[in-house]
N, C-alpha and C positions, 0 to 999 in steps of 0.2 A: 504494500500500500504506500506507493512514493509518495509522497505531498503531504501524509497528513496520517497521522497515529492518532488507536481510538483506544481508551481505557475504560473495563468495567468499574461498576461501583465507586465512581471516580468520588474523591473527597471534595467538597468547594471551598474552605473555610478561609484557605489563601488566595482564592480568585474571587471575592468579593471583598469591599472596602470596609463593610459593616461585620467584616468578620463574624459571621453566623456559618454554625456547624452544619453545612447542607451536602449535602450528595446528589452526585446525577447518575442515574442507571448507564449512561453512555457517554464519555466526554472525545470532543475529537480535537486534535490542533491542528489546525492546517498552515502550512508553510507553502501553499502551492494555489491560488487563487482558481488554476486551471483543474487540480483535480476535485472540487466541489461537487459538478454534477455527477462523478463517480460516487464521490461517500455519499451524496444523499440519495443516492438509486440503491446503495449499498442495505438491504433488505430489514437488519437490527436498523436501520435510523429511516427508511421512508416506511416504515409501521406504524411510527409513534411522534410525537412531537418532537420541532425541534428549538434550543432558545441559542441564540447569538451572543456571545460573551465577550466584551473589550476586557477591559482592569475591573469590571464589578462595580463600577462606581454609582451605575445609574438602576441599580436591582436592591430587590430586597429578598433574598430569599425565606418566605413565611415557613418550607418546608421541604423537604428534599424534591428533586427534579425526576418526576419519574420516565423524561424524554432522553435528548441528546443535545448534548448542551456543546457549538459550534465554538471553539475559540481561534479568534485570526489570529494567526503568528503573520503573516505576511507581510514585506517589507522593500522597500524603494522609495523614489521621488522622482520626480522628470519633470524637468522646466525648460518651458518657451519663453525667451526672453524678446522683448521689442524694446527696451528701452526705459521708458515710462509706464509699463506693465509686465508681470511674467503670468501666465497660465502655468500652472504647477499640477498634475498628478500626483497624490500620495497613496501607498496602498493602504489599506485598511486597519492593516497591525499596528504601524509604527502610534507610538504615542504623543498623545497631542501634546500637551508641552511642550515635549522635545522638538516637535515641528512647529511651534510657534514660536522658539527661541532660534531657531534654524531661520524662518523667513525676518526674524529682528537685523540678526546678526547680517542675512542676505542683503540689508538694507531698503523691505518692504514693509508697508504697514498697511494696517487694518485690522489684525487680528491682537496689538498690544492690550486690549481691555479683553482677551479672553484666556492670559498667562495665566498659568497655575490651576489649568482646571484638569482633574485627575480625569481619563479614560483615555481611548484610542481614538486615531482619525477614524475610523470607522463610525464609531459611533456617536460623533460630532451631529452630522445633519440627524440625526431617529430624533433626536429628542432637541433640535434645533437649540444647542449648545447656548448662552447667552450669559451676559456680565457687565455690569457696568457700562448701562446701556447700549452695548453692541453685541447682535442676534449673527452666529455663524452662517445664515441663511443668505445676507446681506454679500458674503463673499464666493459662493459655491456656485461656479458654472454650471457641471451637471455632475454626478453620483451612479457612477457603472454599478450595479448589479445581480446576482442571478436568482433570475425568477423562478422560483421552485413553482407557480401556477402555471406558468406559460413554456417550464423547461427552457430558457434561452437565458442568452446575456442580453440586460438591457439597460439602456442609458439613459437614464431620467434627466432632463434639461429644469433648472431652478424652477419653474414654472407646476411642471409635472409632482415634482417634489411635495407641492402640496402645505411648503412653511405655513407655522403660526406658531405663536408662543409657546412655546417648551412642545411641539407636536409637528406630525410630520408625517405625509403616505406610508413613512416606513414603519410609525408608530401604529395607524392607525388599522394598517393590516398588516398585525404582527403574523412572523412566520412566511409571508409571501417570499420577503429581500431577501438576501443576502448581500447584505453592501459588502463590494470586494476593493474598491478603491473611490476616491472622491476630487474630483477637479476642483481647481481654485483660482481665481482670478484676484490678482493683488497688486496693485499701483503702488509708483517708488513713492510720492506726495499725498497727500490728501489731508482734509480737516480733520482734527483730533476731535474726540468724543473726552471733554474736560467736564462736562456739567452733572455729573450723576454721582450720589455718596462717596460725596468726600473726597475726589478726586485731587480738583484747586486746589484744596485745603493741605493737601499731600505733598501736592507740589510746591506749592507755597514753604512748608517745612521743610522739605528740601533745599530750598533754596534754589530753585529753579522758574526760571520769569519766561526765556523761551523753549518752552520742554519740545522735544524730539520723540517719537513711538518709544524708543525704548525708556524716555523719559517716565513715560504714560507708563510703561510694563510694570516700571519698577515702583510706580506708585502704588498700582494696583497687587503687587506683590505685598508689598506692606499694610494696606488696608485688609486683603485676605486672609496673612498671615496671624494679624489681631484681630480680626473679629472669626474666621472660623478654625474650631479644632482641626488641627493634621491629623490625615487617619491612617498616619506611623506612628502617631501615639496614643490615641482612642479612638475606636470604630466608626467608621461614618460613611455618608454617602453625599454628602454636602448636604446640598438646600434639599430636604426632604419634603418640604409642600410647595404647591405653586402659587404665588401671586394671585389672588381671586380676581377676576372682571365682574363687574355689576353692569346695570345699566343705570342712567344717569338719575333718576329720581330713587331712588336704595341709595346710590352713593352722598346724593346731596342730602336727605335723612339723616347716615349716619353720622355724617359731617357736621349736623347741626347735634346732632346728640354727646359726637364725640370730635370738637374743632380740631384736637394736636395727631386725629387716623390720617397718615399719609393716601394718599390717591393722586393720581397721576392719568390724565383725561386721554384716552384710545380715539386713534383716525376715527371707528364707525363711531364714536357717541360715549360710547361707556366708558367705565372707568375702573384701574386698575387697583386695586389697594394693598396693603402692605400686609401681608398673611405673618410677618414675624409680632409688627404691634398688635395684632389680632390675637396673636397665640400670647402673647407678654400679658394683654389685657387682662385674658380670661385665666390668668396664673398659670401657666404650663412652664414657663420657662426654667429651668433649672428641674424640672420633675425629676424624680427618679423612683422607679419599682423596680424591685429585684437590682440587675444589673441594666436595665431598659431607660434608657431617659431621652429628656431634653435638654441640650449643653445649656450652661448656664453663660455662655458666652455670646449663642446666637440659639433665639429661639426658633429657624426654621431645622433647626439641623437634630434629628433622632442619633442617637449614641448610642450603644457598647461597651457599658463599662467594664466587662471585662467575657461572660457568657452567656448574656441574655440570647432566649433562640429568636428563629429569627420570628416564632407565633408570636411568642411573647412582646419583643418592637412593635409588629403591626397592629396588638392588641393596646399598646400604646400611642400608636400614633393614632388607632380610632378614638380612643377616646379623645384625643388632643381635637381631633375633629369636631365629635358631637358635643365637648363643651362650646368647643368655639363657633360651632352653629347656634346653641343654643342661648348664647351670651347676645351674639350678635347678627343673628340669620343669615349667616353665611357659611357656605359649605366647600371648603378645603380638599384640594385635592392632590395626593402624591404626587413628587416628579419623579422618582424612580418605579421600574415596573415591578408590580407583585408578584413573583412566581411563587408557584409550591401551595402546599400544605390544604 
């Protein structure tokens, strides 16, 4: 089997961020983009489910995986340069950091407000990546990958993709993709994204009056690195709820009930509000049952404090939900996908 080793009863507890003890009945690596439509015709994996795995960053596993759990090893870059823009291909393994400190140092930008976000290029457009007001959607030509529906390879054009806020065609028919590499279109110039938490403010402390991208990385590195846990030191998955959208009369309500709720007004009309003041409001921040909590650092983010499973998170992050609907009618919804249990 060139390209791609499969193990039984594979353990997951070091391929997820939130470090839960989970298992997949079949785990596969691929190193080989081209032999995909092999393993998935391979009979133990076109049986049963399958889940695509980067760094774990954006899952929670509630329970063991009783499918085959795909992980990309695969690896390259290849760039088009003209000058004033490069079109770059990345495969799907490589990790995103490392490739967005790869296009700083190239001397390209756009992608500096999305350093330091844990997963793989892969899995950047599923769940349309985003930080410090810049959506990785904003930069992606098109996204090759193979259609386990249609049996082919096929190249999704930005368009097709289907962006919107933390979602994306690949999200929302989970199992179709298999994203195997992703295009990117990235300009030497362009206006910096300074206006969104604390950015200025960063810079400013820096001591920096004309910042440069890599200026902007390094701010954003240090506003990351203080406000959210590293999950080399306790388990995580980052921002584990999304930003709720209202429409505009619920938001102008809550805003009269509660003047210092962030919200931030959306193209169609509605409005975005801040799911961490939301969760701080109704008291979650800092929770902790068992080993299962909410950091007391940044209330979007569910913990691991050392063996909570992964039923027991999810059974706290419901709750963090139905107080916080029940405080303020609004209903929260994960960014990481729930598999298992």
């Amino acid at each position: 089997m060139g390209g791609y080793t499969l193990s039984d009863d594979a353990p997951l507890a070091h391929r997820n961020t939130l470090r839960v003890a989970a298992k997949a009945r079949l785990l596969a690596e691929v190193r080989d983009a081209a032999k995909l439509p092999e393993l998935l015709a391979y009979p133990a994996v076109r049986n049963g489910e399958v889940l695509v795995l980067g760094e774990g960053s954006n899952v929670l596993f509630a329970g063991d995986y009783a499918g085959t759990v795909v992980a990309m090893a695969t690896q390259g870059v290849q760039v088009e340069a003209d000058g004033e823009r490069a079109r770059i291909a990345v495969a799907a393994g490589e990790r995103w950091d490392d490739f967005v400190r790869w296009t700083l140092g190239q001397g390209y930008a756009g992608l500096e407000n999305l350093i330091l976000i844990p997963g793989t290029v892969g899995a950047a457009p599923i769940q349309n990546i985003g930080a410090y007001g810049t959506e990785v959607a904003e930069f992606i030509e098109s996204v090759e990958a193979w259609d386990t529906r249609e049996r082919r390879v096929a190249t999704l054009g930005a368009a097709a993709c289907a962006f919107a806020y933390r979602d994306s065609v690949f999200k929302r028919e989970p199992g179709r993709y298999v994203v195997t590499a992703v295009r990117f279109v990235l300009p030497r110039t362009r206006e910096l994204r300074l206006d969104y938490a604390g950015i200025r403010e960063e810079l400013a402390r820096m001591g920096v009056a004309r910042p440069a991208p890599f200026h902007v990385a390094e701010a954003v590195i240090h506003l990351r690195t203080r406000k959210l846990p590293d999950p080399a030191v306790i388990g995580n998955a980052g921002s584990f709820f999304k930003n709720p959208v209202v429409d505009a009369p619920q938001a102008e309500a809550l805003r009269r009930a509660h003047p210092e709720l962030p919200a931030w007004p959306q193209p169609d009309g509605r409005h975005k509000l801040s799911a961490a003041w939301l969760i701080e409001a109704a008291g979650f921040k800092g929770l902790r049952e068992g080993d299962a909590g909410i950091s007391n650092r940044h209330a979007l983010v569910l913990v691991n404090h050392g063996r909570a499973s992964g039923a027991e998170l999810w059974a706290l992050a419901q709750k963090v939900i139905a107080g916080v609907e029940e405080a303020f009618g609004v209903r929260l919804e994960p960014e990481p996908r729930v598999v298992g249990g």
